[in-house]
C-alpha positions as CSV (number, residue, x, y, z in Angstrom):
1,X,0.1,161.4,110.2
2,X,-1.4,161.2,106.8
3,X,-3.0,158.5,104.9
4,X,-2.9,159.0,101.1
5,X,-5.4,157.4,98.6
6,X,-4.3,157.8,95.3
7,X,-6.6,155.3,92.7
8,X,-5.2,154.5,89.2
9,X,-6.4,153.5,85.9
10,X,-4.4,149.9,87.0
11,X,-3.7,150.0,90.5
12,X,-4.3,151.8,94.0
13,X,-1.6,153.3,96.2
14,X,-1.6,153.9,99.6
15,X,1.1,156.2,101.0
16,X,1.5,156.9,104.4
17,X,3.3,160.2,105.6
18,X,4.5,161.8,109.0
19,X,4.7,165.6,108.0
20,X,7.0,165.9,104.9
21,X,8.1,162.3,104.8
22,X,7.2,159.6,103.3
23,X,7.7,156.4,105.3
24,X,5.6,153.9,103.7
25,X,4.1,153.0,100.2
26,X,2.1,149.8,99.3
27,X,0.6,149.0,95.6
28,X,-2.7,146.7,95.1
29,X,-5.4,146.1,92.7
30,X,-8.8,147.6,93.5
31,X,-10.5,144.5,95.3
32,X,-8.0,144.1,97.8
33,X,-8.9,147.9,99.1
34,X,-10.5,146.8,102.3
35,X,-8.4,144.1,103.2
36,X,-5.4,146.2,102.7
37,X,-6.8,149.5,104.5
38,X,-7.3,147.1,107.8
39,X,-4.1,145.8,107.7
40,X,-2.4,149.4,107.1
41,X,-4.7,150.8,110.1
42,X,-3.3,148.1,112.4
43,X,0.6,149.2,111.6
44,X,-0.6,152.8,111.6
45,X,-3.0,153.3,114.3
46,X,-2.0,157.1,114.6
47,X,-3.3,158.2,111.3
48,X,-5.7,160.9,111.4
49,X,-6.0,162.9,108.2
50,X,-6.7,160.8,104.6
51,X,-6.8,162.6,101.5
52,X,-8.5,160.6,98.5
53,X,-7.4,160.7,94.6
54,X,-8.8,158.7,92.5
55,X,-8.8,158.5,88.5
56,X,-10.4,155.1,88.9
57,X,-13.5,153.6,90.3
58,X,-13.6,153.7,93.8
59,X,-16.9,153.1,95.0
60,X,-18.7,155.1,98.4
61,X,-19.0,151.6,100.1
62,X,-15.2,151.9,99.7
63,X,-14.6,155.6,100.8
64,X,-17.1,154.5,103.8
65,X,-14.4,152.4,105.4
66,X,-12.0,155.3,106.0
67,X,-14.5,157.8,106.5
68,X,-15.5,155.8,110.0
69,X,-11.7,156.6,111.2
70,X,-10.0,159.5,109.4
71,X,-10.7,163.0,108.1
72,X,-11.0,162.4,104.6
73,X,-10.7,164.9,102.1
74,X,-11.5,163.5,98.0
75,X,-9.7,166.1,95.6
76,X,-11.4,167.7,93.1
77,X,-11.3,171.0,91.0
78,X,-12.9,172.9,93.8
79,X,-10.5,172.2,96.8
80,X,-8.6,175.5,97.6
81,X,-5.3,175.1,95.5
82,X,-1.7,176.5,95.6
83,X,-1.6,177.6,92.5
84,X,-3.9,179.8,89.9
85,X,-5.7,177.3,87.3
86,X,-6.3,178.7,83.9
87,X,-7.4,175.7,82.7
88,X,-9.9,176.5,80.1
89,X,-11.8,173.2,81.4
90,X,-11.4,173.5,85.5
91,X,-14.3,170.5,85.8
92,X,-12.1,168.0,83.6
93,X,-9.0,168.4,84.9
94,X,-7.5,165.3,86.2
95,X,-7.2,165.1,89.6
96,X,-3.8,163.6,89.5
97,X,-2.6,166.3,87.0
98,X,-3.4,168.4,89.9
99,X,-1.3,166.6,92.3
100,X,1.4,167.0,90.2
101,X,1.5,170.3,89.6
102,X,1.1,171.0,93.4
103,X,4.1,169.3,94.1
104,X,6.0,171.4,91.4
105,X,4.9,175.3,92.5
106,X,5.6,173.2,96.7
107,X,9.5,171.9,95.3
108,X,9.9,174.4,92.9
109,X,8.8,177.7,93.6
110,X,9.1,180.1,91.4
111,X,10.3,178.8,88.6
112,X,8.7,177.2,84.8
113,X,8.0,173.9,85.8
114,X,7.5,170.9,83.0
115,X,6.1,167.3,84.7
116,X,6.0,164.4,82.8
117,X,4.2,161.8,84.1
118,X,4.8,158.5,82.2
119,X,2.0,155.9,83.3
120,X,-0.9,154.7,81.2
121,X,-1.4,158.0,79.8
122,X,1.7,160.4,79.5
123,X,0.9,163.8,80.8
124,X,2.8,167.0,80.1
125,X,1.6,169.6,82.7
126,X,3.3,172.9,82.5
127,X,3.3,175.8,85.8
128,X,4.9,179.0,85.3
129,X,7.0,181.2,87.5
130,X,4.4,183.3,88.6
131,X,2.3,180.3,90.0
132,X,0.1,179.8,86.8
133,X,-1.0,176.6,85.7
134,X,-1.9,176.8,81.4
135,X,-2.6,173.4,81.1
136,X,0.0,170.4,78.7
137,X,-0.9,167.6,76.7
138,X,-2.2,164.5,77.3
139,X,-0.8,160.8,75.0
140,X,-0.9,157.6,75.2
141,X,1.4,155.8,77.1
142,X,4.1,152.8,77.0
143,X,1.6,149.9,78.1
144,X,-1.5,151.4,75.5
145,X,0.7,151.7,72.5
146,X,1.5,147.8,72.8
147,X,-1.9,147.3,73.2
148,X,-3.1,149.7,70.5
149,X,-0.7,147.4,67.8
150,X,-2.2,144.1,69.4
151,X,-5.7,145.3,69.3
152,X,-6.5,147.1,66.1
153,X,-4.2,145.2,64.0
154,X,-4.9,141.6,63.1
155,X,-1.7,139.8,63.3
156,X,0.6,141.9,65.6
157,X,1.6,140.5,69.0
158,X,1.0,141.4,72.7
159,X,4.5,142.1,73.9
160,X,5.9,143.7,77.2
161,X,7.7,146.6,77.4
162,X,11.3,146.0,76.2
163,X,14.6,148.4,75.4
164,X,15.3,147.9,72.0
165,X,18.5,147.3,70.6
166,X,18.8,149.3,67.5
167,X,16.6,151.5,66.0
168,X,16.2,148.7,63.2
169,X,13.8,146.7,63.7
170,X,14.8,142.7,62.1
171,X,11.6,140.9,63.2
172,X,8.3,142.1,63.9
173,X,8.8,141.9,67.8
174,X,11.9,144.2,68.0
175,X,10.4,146.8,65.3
176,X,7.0,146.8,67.6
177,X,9.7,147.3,70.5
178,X,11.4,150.2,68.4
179,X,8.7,151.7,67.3
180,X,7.0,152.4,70.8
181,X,9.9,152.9,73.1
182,X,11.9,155.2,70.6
183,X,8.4,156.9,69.5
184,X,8.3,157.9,73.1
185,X,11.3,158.7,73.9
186,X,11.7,160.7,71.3
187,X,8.3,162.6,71.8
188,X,9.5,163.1,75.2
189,X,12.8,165.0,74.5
190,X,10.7,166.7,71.3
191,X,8.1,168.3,73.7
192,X,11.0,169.7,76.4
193,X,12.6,170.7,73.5
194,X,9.5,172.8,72.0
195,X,9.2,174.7,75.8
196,X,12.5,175.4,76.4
197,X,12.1,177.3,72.8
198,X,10.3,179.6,75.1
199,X,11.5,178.7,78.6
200,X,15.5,177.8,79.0
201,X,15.0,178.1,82.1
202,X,12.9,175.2,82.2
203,X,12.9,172.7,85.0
204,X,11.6,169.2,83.9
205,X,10.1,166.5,86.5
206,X,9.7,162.8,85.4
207,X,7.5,161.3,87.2
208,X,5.0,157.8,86.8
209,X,5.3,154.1,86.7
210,X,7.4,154.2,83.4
211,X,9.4,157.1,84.8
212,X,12.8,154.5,85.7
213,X,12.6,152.6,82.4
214,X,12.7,155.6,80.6
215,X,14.8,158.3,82.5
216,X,18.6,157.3,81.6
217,X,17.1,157.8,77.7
218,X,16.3,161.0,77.1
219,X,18.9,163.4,75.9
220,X,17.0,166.6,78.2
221,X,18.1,167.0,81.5
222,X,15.3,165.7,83.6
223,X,14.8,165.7,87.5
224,X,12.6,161.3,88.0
225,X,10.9,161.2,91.2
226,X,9.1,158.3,91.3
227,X,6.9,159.8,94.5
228,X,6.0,162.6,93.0
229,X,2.3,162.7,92.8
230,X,2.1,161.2,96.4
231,X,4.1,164.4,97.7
232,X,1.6,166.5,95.8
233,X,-1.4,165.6,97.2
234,X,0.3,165.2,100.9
235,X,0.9,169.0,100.2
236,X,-2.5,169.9,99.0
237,X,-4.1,167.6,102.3
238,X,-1.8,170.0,104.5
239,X,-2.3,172.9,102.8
240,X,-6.6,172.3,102.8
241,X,-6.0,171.4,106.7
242,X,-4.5,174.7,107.6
């Protein structure tokens, strides 16, 4: 049984799997780790294997505590990977863009693989049909754009994320709402759009905590899998343990 670790710009996840399935996911801020890692070990005494992902700070006095019980594994560019990285920039490569795209050449072998991942950043990672990882695109996402407006204007509002209306904008809070959600929503179909000009037969993940909010808006057929990331690194902890 697997433990994974996956740490966040905002939160950390723990996801718990028995071979291929996932059968339990919490969410937490960082300075509940311990506490919540005791109380997960006592429902799950059986785990064994842990693999660790962290964008985030996650301090060693943290790592610590599972290191005393599991076999942890912390992902990084130099873990043996299922797919060929021709990443100009190996070393900077997020380690949950690598998750991602492990899950994508594990579900979807074979084939041109888009996946979107809509959280604080949104991702584009792309993974051809013959296993090869060229790299994407990287922008900000929902939650920074409202907080780009609030923070480097002077009189703009901090607002939550909201489904606009119209495209119209009447008052300042529902053109703030128009211009983020329909600025991404509209880069989102623009970039499946620009590889399809080259790949039609493109398959396109959704994937992140905005992936819900946005996937019944876009115009591109999209596969949203809100686990996504969690499935890739449960395949790249099997596929290291092999």
């Amino acid at each position: 049984m697997n433990l994974i670790v996956d740490v966040g710009n905002t939160f950390v996840k723990f996801a718990v799997f028995d071979n291929d399935r996932l059968i339990h996911k919490t969410s937490f801020e960082l300075s509940e780790f311990k506490k919540q890692y005791k109380n997960l070990k006592k429902v799950f005494p059986e785990l064994n294997n842990c693999i660790i992902s962290s964008v985030g700070k996650l301090s060693k006095t943290q790592t610590d505590i599972i290191d005393k019980d599991l076999n942890v594994l912390e992902l990084n560019h130099s873990l043996k990977l299922p797919f060929k990285n021709l990443y100009k920039t190996p070393k900077t490569l997020g380690v949950d863009r690598i998750a991602l795209v492990s899950a994508s050449v594990n579900q979807f072998p074979n084939n041109n693989v888009l996946v979107i991942d809509a959280g604080t950043c949104i991702t584009y990672d792309f993974v051809t049909d013959r296993n090869e990882y060229l790299g994407g695109a990287i922008s900000p996402g929902i939650r920074l754009r409202y907080h780009a407006l609030h923070n480097l204007t002077a009189n703009l509002p901090l607002l939550e994320k909201d489904q606009p209306k119209t495209i119209i904008g009447n008052s300042t809070e529902s053109s703030i709402h128009s211009g983020v959600i329909m600025g991404v929503i509209k880069e989102i179909d623009g970039v499946i759009d620009e590889y399809k000009k080259n790949h039609q037969d493109l398959t396109v993940i959704l994937t992140g905590g905005d992936a819900k909010f946005l996937s019944d808006q876009l115009k591109n057929s999209i596969f949203a899998n809100s686990n996504f990331l969690l499935e890739g690194l449960n395949f790249i902890l099997d596929f290291n343990s092999k």
